[in-house]
C-alpha positions, 0 to 999 in steps of 0.5 A: 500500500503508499501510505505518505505516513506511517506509525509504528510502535518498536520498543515501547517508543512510538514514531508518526511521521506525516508528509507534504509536498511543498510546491513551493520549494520545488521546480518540476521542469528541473525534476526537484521535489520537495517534501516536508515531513513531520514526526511524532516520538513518544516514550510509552515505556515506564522509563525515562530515554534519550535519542542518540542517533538516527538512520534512513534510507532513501529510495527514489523511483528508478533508482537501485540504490538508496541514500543513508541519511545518519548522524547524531540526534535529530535537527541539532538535538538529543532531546530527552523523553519521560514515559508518555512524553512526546517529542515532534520536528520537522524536516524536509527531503529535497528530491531530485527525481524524475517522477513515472507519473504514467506508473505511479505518483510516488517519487520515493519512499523512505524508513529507518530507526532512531536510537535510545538509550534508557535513562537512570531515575536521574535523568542523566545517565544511560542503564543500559550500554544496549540501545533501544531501536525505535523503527520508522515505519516505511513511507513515501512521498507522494505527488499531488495530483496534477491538474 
């Protein structure tokens, strides 16, 4: 199924995400397309956790290959979570694609997975040197219909 959103639940961490083409960040005549993404992490442990890292994969129609997206943290930070609390950033994914509209309105698809490490009652240290894994569920990015 193309779902241009996806919520998952992978040890006790929630991850939403959400897309939106941006017609206004893009040029269709030099194949660039831009979408925003909005995700919502939740803690639904009864633990406090810190995300660490993150990890996405990128996959473009027509394309074998797929781009890794990695690093620390997200948009600058390594925001801490209590149980039930949320956390939720915006991003963009700037396409260079050439879309198959005759196929399929979809222009790529993306997954991946943040890490966590489970905080001690104090809030400052890790318990546990195993981080947890909380997946992002695959999703992709849709064109609008074109009128």
């Amino acid at each position: 199924p193309l779902n241009d959103s996806s919520e998952l639940v992978t040890d006790n961490v929630r991850v939403k995400v959400k897309t939106e083409y941006k017609p206004e960040r893009s040029d269709e005549m030099q194949g660039k397309h831009c979408f925003a993404y909005h995700i919502t992490i939740t803690n639904e442990s009864d633990k406090p956790i810190q995300l660490v890292s993150r990890r996405f994969e990128i996959q473009t129609i027509g394309s074998d290959t797929k781009d890794i997206v990695q690093g620390p943290g997200v948009t600058g930070r390594q925001p801490t979570l209590k149980p039930t609390e949320s956390f939720e950033y915006d991003s963009t994914a700037p396409l260079s694609v050439k879309p198959m509209l005759d196929r399929t309105p979809v222009v790529a698809r993306m997954a991946g997975e943040y890490n966590f490490v489970v905080l001690g009652e104090e809030e400052k240290s890790p318990i546990s040197s195993t981080p947890l894994q909380a997946k992002l569920g695959m999703f992709h990015f849709i064109l609008p219909a074109l009128t």
